[in-house]
C-alpha positions, 0 to 999 in steps of 0.5 A: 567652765560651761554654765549650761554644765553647772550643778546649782549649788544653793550653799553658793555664796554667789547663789541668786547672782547671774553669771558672767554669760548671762549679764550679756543677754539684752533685754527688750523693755520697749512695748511693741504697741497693739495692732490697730494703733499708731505709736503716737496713740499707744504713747498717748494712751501710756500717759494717759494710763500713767495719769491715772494710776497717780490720780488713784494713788492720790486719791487712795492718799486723800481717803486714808487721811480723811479715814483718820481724821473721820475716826479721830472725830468720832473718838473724840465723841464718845462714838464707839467702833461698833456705832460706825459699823453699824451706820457704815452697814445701814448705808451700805444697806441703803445703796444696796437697795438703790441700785439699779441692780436690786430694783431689777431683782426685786422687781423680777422676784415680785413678778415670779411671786405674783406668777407662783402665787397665781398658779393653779399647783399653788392654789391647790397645794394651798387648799390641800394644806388648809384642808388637812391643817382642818382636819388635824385640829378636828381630830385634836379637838376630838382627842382633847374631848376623849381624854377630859371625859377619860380623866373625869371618868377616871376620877369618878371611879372607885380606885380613885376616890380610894386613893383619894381618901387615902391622901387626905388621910396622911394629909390629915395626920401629917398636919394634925402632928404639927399643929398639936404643937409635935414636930415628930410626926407619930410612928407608921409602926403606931407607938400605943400610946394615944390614938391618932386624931382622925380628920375628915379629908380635905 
């Protein structure tokens, strides 16, 4: 049967197996070397790549080991997972910071703030902002002034000193039912029996 002519059949239980034909085909496993090199460096070079896959393996070894051995030490403390985080964040905070590549930033960032703080747009936008933060708190203070002179004014008046007696009237009787010794307060509708005390407000 021609393989080419074949249906694939994933029920196969020889699914995933070459065929007969296919095992045939040779397959090329040497590196044709980059142009520029001899075959004597490129097999120079492969060992050289070799040597150093083992060393990171290795040392990927050494480090998970001297993780483990770090982590029981400070289990055995009383260290807790977050405290090594936290020391772990701020020593990675502080090479952050020492690297060339902050400096740079930070030094560049500096000298934009000292060009953006020294432009005449800033000057005048800064001035503008202190002008209208003055006159806001102007007309605030102004408008605080209106509103206490309003409420004395609003005190002083006739409705207000009506009202004003009116609560120390009910003040009075309130109070006054209570300390006669009688929880009950006396009826609004006024029983007749006896007048109530009246009290001088406040």
């Amino acid at each position: 049967m021609d393989s080419a002519g074949q249906d694939i059949n994933l029920n196969s239980p020889n699914k995933g197996l070459l065929s007969d034909s296919m095992t045939d085909v040779p397959v090329d496993t040497a590196q044709t070397p980059v142009e520029g090199l001899t075959e004597a460096e490129a097999e120079e070079l492969r060992a050289e790549l070799a040597k150093v896959e083992e060393e990171i393996v290795t040392l990927r070894q050494v480090l998970a080991a001297k993780e483990r051995h770090c982590g029981e030490l400070r289990r055995k403390l009383g260290l807790s997972a977050l405290e090594g985080l936290r020391q772990n964040l701020s020593r990675s905070w502080q090479d952050v910071q020492g690297s060339s590549a902050y400096m740079k930033t930070s030094e560049k960032l500096g000298e934009w703030n000292e060009k953006v703080t020294q432009s005449d747009l800033y000057k005048k936008t800064q001035e503008t902002l202190s002008q209208a933060g003055q006159k806001t708190s102007a007309a605030l203070s102004t408008m605080g002034s209106a509103i206490s002179r309003k409420l004395g004014d609003m005190r002083n008046s006739a409705t207000f000193k009506s009202f004003e007696d009116r609560v120390g009237t009910i003040k009075s009787k309130v109070v006054g039912g209570r300390e006669n010794g009688g929880d009950n307060l006396p009826s609004p509708a006024g029983s007749g029996d006896k007048p109530l005390p009246d009290r001088t407000s406040f």
